[in-house]
Structures are given as C-alpha cells and as structure tokens.
C-alpha positions in Angstrom: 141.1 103.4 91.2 142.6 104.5 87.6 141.6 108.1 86.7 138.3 107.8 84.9 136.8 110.1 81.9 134.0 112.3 83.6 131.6 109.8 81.4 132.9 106.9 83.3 132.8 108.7 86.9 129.2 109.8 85.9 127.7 106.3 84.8 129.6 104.5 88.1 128.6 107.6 90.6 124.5 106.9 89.0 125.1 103.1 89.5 125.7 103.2 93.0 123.1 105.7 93.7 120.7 103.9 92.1 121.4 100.4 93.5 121.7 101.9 97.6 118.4 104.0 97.3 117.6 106.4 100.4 121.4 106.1 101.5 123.1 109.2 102.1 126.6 108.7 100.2 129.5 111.9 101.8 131.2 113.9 98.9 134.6 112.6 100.9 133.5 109.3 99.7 133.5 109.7 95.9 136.0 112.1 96.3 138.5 109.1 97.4 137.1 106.7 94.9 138.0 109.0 92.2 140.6 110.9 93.6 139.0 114.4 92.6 138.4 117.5 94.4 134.7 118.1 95.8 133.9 121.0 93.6 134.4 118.1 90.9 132.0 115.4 92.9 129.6 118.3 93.4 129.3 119.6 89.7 128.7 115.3 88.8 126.0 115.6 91.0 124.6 118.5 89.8 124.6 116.4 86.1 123.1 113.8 87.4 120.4 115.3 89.2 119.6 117.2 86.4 119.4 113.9 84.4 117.5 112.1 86.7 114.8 115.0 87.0 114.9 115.4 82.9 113.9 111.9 83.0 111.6 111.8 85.8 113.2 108.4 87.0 114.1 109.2 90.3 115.3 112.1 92.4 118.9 112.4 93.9 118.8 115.3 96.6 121.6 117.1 98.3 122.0 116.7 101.9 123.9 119.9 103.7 125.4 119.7 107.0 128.5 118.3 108.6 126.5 114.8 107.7 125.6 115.6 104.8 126.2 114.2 101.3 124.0 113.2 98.4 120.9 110.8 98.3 119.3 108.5 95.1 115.1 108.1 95.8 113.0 106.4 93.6 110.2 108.8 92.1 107.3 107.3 89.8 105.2 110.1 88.3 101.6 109.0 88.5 101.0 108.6 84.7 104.5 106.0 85.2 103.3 104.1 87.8 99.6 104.0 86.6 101.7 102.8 83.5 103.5 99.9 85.4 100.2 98.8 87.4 98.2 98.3 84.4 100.3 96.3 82.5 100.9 93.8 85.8 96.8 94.3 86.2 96.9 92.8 82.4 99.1 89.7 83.1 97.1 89.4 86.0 93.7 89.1 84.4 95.2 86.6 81.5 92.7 83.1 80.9 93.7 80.5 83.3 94.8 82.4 86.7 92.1 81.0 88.5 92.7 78.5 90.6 90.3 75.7 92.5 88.7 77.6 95.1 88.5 80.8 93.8 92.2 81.7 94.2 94.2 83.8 92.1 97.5 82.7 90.6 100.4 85.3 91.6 103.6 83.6 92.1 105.4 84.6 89.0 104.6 88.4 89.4 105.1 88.1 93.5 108.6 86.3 92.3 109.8 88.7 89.3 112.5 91.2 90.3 111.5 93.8 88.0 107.8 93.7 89.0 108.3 93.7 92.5 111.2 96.3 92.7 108.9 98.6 90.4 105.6 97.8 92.9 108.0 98.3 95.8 109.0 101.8 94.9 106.1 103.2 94.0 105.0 102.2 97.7 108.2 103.8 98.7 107.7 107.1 97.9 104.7 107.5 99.9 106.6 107.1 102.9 110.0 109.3 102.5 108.8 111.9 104.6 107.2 109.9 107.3 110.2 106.5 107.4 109.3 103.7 109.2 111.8 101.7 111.5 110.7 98.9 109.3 108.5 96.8 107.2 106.9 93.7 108.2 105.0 91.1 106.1 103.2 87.7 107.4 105.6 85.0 105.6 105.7 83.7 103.2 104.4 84.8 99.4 104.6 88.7 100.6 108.0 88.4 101.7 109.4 89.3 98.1 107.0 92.0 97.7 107.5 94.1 101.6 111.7 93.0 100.9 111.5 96.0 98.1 109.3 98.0 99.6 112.0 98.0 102.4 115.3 97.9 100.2 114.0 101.1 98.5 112.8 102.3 101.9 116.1 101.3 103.0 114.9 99.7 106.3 115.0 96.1 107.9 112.4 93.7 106.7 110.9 91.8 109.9 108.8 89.1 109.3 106.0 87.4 111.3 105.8 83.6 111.5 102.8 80.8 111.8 104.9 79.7 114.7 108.4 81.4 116.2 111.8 79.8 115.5 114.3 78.3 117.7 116.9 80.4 116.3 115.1 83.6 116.6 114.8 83.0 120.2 112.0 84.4 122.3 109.0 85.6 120.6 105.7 87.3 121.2 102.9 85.0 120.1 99.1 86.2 119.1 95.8 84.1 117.8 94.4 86.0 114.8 91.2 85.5 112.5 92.4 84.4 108.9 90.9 83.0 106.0 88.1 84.1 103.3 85.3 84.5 105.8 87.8 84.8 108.8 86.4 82.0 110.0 90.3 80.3 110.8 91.8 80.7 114.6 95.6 81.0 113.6 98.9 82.3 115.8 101.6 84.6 114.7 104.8 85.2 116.5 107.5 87.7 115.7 110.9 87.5 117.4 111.4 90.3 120.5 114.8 91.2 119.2 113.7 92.1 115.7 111.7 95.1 117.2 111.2 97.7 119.8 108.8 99.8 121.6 108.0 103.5 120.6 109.1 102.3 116.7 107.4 102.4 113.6 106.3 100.1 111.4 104.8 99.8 108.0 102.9 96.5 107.2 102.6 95.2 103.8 101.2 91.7 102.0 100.8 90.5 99.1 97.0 89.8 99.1 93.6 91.7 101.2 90.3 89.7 101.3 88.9 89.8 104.5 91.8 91.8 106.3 92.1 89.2 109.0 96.2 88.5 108.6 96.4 92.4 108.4 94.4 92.5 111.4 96.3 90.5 113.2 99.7 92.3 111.9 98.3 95.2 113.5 97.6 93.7 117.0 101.0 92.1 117.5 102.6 96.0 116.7 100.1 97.0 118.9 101.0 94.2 121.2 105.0 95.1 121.0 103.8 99.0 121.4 104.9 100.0 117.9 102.7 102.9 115.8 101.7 101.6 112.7 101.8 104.5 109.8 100.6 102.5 107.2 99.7 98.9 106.1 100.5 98.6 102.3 99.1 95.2 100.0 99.6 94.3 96.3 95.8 93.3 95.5 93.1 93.5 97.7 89.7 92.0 96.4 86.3 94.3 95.7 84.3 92.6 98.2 84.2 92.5 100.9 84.1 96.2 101.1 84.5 96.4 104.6 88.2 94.9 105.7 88.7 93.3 109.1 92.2 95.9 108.9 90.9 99.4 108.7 93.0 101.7 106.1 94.5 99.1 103.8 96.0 100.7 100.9 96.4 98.6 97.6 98.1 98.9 94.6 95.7 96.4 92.5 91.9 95.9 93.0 90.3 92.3 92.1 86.9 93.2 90.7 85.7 89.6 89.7 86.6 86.1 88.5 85.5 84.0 85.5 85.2 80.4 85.9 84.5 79.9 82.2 87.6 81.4 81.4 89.7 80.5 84.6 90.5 84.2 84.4 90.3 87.4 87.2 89.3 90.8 86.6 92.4 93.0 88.1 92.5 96.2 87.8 94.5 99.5 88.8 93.5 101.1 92.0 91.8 103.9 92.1 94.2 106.0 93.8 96.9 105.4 91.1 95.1 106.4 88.1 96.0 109.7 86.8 92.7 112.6 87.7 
C-alpha cells in the first residue's frame, strides 16, 4: 500500500475496526498494511481509543499476550440507546400499523439496516463478558434482527426451521405450542451440524406474545444439550404478563392498540430507560 498521512492510516485503521466488531486484529497486521513500526500502530491505537471513548461510540480495547492485538466493541451509553429505542418506539406507534387481527406492522424497521444494526448492538453489549457460541432465531422475520445481534457478537447465526431442509441434512425435530393463545401444535427442526453439545446459545426474535416459539427455542437447545444464557426479542407485548419462555428480555414493550386509529402503543422498555 502507498505510504499514507497518519490522518489516512487513522480513518482506514477506525473503518476496519468498526465494520469487524469483537475481532481481535494483531499489531503485525496493520503494521504490514502500512508498512510502519509497532510503536507507530500502537500510538494510532491509543488515538483512536481515546476518540472512540471521547465520543462514547464504542470501545476499542487492547489485548496483551502473544495473541494479542487490538479489539472495536460496540458501547451504547444508556441515555444513547434509550435515545435510539424511543425514536423506533415512535415510528412504531404511527396511525395505521395495525393490521387485521390485531397484528403490528414491523417489516420496515425489522428490514432497515441502520435500525437493526443499532437494536443489535445494544443487545450485544450485554453479552461481551459471557459470549455465546451463537445466536439462534425461529425464521423468518427475526432473522435480520438475531443476524446483528450476532455480527456485533461476532458469532454464527443458526436458524431453526418450520420443517428441516434437504440441504442441511439431518436434523433434530420438536412439536412446540405457538400462536396468541398458544393454542397451535407446530414442529421446529434445526440442523445437527449447525450445533454442538456443551455450547451456548443466545436466542433472539423479533416478537413475544405468549412465549410459545421462545418456548420451544428453548426445548430444542435443551434437546441438543446446549445452555441457554439468554433469549433476547425486539417487542414483547404487555399482556400476557406471564410468558410461556421464562426470562425474556425486550428491547420494546407493546402497551395497547387503537382500532380507531389503526395505531399501537410501543414504548421503551423499562430496563433501557435511564434511573
């Protein structure tokens, strides 16, 4: 590469950081992309940490050791990310997201890059000290949603089908309660290659009514003897209080609907909003 300005080296150093999140990167490695010295790469680093800490936009750690290098995590103050919720919670609860049969309209939020990536990280950080082996959603609308969560994570994405796939060869299968009143008798299979015993897993959805799919989630990790540290959904609704899934953590609580107004009332969780 042609010698760069340290203001070049800098912007290009934070660009890959940013955009491999939870990767350790080795000094040796920007060393030979820039052709510098490592008390060079080190004292970038230094800048940039600073910068990123000044801004409260992330953090980028050093890692010591003979594996060592440095590391770009996603970090969302809680005033930030209460910020981020409540503006999604407001395009949420816009006049005419209610849909026939009671459902709320998601799809563009659930399909934005910029929402997702945001809702993903903020899920993200809650896990850095305890990393799961990997993220699985039910398909299909939560599998933009659980693919940040695991790119900022920076672990596989394992999704669980109606039905397994030919091309994901053999499968474990289990019937599972789903619907509003769980009232629906429905399968889910996962491939046996896209897991293992003794790992961890963190489940994540788009959407918690009754917690049967969650449920279910749960029983097939169980099933496959993986430890579940966390299951992890965009909304879940007020009522019913009581999920089918124990423990489900939400980013977005729907309080009500409006049929006048075809509109929901979404709101920040609890748990996000600054003391």
């Amino acid at each position: 590469m042609e010698h760069l300005k340290r203001s070049e080296r800098l912007v290009l150093m934070t660009r890959i950081l940013t955009n491999t999140p939870n990767i350790v990167h080795n000094f040796a490695e920007f060393c030979e992309m820039f052709d510098v010295a490592k008390s060079t790469v080190s004292e970038d680093v230094d800048l940039i940490a600073g910068a990123m800490k000044l801004s409260g936009k992330g953090v980028v750690e050093t890692i010591s050791g003979a594996a060592g290098g440095v590391m770009y995590r996603s970090c969302y103050s809680k005033d930030e990310a209460a910020r981020i919720l409540s503006e999604i919670a407001k395009i949420l609860s816009m006049p005419g997201r209610l849909l026939p049969g009671g459902f709320l309209y998601t799809s563009d939020v659930v399909s934005d890059p910029k929402y997702t990536r945001q809702m993903g990280e903020i899920i993200a950080q809650k896990y850095y000290d305890n990393l799961p082996d990997f993220v699985l959603t039910m398909e299909t609308k939560g599998i933009p949603f659980a693919l940040m969560i695991a790119q900022a994570l920076n672990v596989p994405l394992v999704i669980a089908r109606r039905d397994s796939r030919a091309y994901e060869g053999s499968a474990v299968k289990i019937n599972y309660l789903s619907g509003s009143r769980n009232e629906k008798l429905d399968t889910m299979a996962i491939s046996r290659r896209a897991v293992k015993a003794g790992q961890k897993a963190l489940i994540a959805d788009d959407f918690a009514k009754g917690g049967g799919t969650l449920k279910g989630m749960r029983e097939m990790m169980t099933e496959c003897q993986i430890e579940v540290i966390g299951v992890e959904v965009m909304i879940k609704t007020l009522e019913p209080k009581e999920k089918l899934c124990e423990n489900v953590s939400a980013l977005l609580t729907l309080k009500g609907t409006d049929r006048l107004s075809n509109s929901c009332d979404v709101a920040v969780d609890a748990a996000y909003l600054p003391a």
